[in-house]
C-alpha positions in Angstrom: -7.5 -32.0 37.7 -8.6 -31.6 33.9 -9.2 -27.7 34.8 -5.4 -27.4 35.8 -4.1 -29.0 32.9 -6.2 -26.8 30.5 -4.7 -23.7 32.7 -1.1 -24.6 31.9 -1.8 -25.2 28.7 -3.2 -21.7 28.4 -0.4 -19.9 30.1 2.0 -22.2 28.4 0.2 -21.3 24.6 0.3 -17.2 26.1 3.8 -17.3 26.9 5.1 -18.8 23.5 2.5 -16.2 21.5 4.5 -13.4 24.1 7.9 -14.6 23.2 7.5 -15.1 19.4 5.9 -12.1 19.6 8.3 -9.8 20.7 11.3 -12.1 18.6 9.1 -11.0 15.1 9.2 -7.1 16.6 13.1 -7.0 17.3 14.0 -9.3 14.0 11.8 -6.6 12.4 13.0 -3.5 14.0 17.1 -5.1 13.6 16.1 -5.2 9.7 17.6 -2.6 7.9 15.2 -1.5 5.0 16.0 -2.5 1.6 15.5 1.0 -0.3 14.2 4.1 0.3 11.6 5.3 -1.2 11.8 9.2 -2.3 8.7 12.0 -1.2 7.3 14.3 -3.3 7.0 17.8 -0.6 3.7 18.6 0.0 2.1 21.8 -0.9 2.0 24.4 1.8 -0.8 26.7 1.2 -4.4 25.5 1.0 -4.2 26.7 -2.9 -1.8 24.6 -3.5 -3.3 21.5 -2.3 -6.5 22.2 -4.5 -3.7 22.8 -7.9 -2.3 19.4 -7.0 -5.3 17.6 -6.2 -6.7 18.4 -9.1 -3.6 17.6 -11.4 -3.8 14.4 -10.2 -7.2 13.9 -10.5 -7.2 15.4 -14.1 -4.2 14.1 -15.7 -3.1 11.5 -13.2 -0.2 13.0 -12.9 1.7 10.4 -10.1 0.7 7.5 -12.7 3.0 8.9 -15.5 6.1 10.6 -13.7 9.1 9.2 -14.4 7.2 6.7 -17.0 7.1 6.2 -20.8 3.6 5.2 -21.8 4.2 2.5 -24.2 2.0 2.2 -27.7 0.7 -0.8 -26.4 -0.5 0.7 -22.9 -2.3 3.4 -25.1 -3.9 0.8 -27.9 -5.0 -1.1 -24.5 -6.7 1.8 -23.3 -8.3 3.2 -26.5 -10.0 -0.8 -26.9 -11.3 -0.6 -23.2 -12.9 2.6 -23.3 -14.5 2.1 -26.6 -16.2 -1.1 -25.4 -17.1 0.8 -22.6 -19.0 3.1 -24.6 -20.9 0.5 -27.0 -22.0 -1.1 -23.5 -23.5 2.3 -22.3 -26.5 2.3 -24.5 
């Protein structure tokens, strides 16, 4: 008897999880997206990965396009690195 009930209940917990389940997938998929977010194209030729790669890597290119670096940013950084270096001895 105890085995039964415990069987429903399973089923009965599977089929809600199911249902609310495929509600969350079609309220997401109805959702239209808020903004669209713009691609940089990709390099073509194996050269041109290496140039980009090591742009970003260098400069950190992504981190400042389309982005004033304020004084403050730059005082911030300039504190940080030279503690950095009194801590490396």
């Amino acid at each position: 008897m105890l085995s039964t009930i415990f069987a429903v209940l399973f089923y009965l917990a599977t089929t809600v999880f199911a249902v609310g389940l495929a509600y969350r997938i079609r309220l997401y998929a109805r959702t239209p997206a808020p903004l669209k977010i713009p691609t940089t194209p990709a390099p073509i030729t194996r050269q041109g990965v290496v140039a980009r790669m090591f742009r970003e890597v260098a400069f950190f290119e992504s981190l400042f396009k389309d982005r004033i670096v304020s004084l403050h940013q730059l005082v911030s950084n300039a504190i940080i690195l030279d503690g950095q270096e009194l801590h490396d001895d």
